[in-house]
N, C-alpha and C positions, 0 to 999 in steps of 0.2 A: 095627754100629758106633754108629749112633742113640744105641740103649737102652743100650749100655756108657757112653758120653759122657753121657745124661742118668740116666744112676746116679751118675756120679762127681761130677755135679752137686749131686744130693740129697743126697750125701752130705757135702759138701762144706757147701752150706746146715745141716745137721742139726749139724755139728761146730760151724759159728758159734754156734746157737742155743743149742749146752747150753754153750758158750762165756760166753753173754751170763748165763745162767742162775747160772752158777760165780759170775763176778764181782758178780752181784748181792746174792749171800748172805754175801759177803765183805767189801762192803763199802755199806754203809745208803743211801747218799748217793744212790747209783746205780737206786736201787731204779725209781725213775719209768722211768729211761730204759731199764731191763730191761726195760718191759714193752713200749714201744715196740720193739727191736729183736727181742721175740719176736712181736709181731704183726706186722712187717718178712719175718722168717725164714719165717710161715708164707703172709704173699702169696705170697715167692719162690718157696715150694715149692707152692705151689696152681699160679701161673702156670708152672711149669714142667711139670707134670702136664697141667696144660686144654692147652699145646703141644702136647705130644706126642701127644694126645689127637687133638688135631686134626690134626695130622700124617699118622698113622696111616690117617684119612679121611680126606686130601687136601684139606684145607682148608687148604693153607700160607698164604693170605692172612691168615686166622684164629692161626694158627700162629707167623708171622712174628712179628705184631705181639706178641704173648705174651711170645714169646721176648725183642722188644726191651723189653716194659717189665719183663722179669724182667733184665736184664743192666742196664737202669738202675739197679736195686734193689740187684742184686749183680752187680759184671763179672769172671765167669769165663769163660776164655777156650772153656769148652765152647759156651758159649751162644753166641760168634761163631761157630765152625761152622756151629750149626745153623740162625743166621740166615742163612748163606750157603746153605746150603743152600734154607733155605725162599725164597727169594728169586730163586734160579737155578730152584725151579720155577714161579714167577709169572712168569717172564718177565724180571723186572729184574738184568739180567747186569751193569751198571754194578756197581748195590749189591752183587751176590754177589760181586763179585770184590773190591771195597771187604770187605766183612765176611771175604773168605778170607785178606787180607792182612795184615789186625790178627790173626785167628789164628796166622798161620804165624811172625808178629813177637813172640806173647806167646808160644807154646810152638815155638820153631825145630827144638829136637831130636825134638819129641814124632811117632811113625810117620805117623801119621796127616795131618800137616803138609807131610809130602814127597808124597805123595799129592795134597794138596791144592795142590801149588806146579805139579806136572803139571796138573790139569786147570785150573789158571790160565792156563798156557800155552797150552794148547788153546782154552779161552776167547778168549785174546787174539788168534788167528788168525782167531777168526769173528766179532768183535768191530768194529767202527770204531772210529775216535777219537775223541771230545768235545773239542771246545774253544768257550772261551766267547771270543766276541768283541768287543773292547771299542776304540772310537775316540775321539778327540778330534779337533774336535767329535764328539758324538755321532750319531744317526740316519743315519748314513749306509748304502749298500747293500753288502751280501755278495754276491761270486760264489765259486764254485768251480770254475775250473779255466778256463771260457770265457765269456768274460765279455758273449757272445753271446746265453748261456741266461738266464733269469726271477733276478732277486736273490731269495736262498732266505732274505734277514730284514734287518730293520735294525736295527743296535749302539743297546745293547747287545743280544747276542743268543748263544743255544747252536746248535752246528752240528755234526755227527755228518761226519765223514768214512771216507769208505773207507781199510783201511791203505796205504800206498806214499808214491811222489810224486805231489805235487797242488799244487795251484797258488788261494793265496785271495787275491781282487783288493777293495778296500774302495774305493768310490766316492761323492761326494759335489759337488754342484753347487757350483760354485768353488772348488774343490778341486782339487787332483791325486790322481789312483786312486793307489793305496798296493799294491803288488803284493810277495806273498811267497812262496818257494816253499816245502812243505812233507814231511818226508819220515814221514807219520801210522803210530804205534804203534799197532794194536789197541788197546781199552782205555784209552789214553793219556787224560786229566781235564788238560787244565790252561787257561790263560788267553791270549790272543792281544791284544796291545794296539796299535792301527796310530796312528801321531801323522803326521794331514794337514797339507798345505802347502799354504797360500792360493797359487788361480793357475789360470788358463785350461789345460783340456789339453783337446785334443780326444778323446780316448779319456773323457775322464768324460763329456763336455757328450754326443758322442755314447751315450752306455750313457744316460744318462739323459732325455735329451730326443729319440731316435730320430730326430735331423735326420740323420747317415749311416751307415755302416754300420761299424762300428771292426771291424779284424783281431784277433786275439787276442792275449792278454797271455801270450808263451811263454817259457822259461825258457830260461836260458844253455844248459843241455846239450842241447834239444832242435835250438835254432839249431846247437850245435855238430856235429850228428851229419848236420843237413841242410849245410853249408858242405861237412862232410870229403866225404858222400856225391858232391857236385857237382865238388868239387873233384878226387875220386879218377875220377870220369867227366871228367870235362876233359883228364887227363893220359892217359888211357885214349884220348879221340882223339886226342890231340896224338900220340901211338905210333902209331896207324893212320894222321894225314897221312906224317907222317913215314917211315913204308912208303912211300907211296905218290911221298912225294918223292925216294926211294931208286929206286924201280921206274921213274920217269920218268926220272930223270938216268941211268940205266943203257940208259933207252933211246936216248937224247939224244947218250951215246958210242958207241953200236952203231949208231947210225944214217948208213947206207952212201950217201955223197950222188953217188956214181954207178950205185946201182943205177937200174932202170928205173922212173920213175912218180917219183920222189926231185923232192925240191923246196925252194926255201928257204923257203916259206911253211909246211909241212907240219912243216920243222926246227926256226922261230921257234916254233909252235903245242905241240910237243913241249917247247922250250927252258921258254914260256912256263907249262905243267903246271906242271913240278917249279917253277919261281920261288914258283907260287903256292900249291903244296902246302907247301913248307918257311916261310913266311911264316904261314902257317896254322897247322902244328906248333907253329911257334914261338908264336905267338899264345896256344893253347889250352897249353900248357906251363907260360906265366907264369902264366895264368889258374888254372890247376888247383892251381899251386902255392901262389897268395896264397891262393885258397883253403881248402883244404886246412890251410895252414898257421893261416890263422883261423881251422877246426873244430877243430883240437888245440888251442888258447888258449883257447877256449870251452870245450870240455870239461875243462881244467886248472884252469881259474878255478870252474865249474858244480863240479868234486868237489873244490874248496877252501872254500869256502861260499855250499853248494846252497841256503841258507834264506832268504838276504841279497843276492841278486841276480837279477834279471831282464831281458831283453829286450823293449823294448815297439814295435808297429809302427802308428804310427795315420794315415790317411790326412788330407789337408790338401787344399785348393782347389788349390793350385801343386806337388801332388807328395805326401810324406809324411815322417812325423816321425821317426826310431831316435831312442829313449833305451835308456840302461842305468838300470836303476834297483837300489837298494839299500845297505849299509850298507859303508863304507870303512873 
């Protein structure tokens, strides 16, 4: 495939040339600038040669660069291939995927493009995300996901994430942390801009100054899967007092106050079971149910806009802080 791609190339170069050649004799004027695009024509075709050349040796570093200054010379869409290519073998999968994407844009129908749009995909599965991260004010810290762990840079800055969701918290001394949650594409290049809000939070003062110990900055759905989890346990006891305030009051009417050993103290103690089992029930019922019903609001809200919202928990002298944070 290579060598068909870099024929189609040369040839392709050789048609401009005797191109340039035609119109030069045809017309005087042109003459100068003939000779400049036949000496254009035959860098192209040198550097595409010394590429493949080097290719062939595995010298794609040598290879790449050839190929890019022969596509600056001339942009045929063969030579983004085989940038791409040269490029996925050095390692830099960003750029290869960047240069397989202008190919498949300039030749969409051509075979070899559908091919290429597969192993783009494949790429993008083992791939991270990139994004550059950009604050106002600027210098401030990057976390990712806990904002427990080391700041992995200060804005402006590029930061490589794993695909899925994640969680990037931007912090700054008098500031308020900026917290976003994110759902990272393989491969994904773009920009992340967080605009701070002058103001005391104890979740920054502590990440930054390590005066206490801040809890983590977790995301709507995760809150919301812990809420239902506790909440679906709560109603789960509230069923088993409530057995048992069933099995006491059953005994409470079966209870024969002239058999032998029979006593009103013994009656009160039985009466007093079930009082406190169904009190109980009841208890752990509402509890499970509020919530319960607060983990499905959170997860409703969490897959209505996963990007734009978060739950923050940060400890204080008198207790601790919940905010919501994100965009309305």
């Amino acid at each position: 495939m290579s060598k068909v791609l870099s024929r189609r190339t040369m040839q392709a170069a050789t048609i401009a040339l005797c191109s340039q050649l035609i119109v030069g004799t045809l017309h005087p004027s042109i003459a100068a600038a003939q000779d400049q695009g036949v000496s254009k024509a035959k860098r192209v075709l040198g550097l595409i040669s010394s590429a493949n050349d080097k290719f062939d040796a595995e010298d794609f570093q040598g290879a790449r660069d050839d190929y890019r200054e022969a596509y600056s010379l001339y942009p045929d869409p063969s030579l983004l291939y085989r940038l791409g290519l040269s490029s996925e073998k050095i390692g830099e999968n960003f750029e290869a995927v960047h240069y397989y994407e202008q190919f498949i844009d300039a030749v969409p129908d051509d075979k070899t493009a559908k091919k290429v749009s597969a192993r783009i995909n494949e790429m993008r599965a083992e791939l991270p995300a990139r994004y550059q991260v950009e604050s106002s004010p600027p210098e401030a810290s990057v976390y990712l996901t806990n904002i427990k762990t080391d700041s992995l840079c200060t804005t402006p800055c590029s930061i490589d994430v794993p695909p899925g969701r994640t969680t990037i918290l931007v912090a700054k001394e008098g500031y308020e942390t900026s917290v976003r949650n994110i759902d990272a594409v393989g491969a994904e290049e773009k920009t992340l801009k967080f605009e701070l809000v002058e103001g005391t939070v104890p979740l920054a003062s502590a990440v930054l100054d390590n005066r206490t110990e801040p809890s983590d900055g977790v995301s709507l759905g995760t809150w919301g899967w812990i809420a239902t989890g506790v909440g679906v346990a709560a109603l789960g006891t509230g069923a088993a007092f409530s057995f048992l305030s069933q099995s006491a009051t059953d005994d409470v009417n079966a209870y024969d106050k002239r058999a032998a050993g029979a006593s009103p103290s013994e009656l009160k103690g039985l009466k007093s079971d079930a009082n406190s089992y169904y009190d109980t029930s009841v208890i752990m019922y509402v509890v499970g149910g509020v919530l319960t019903a607060t983990g499905v609001t959170l997860l409703v809200v969490d897959s209505m806009d996963s990007e734009s919202m978060s739950l923050n928990v940060s400890p204080t002298p008198d207790g601790a802080v919940v905010g919501l944070g994100g965009r309305f």
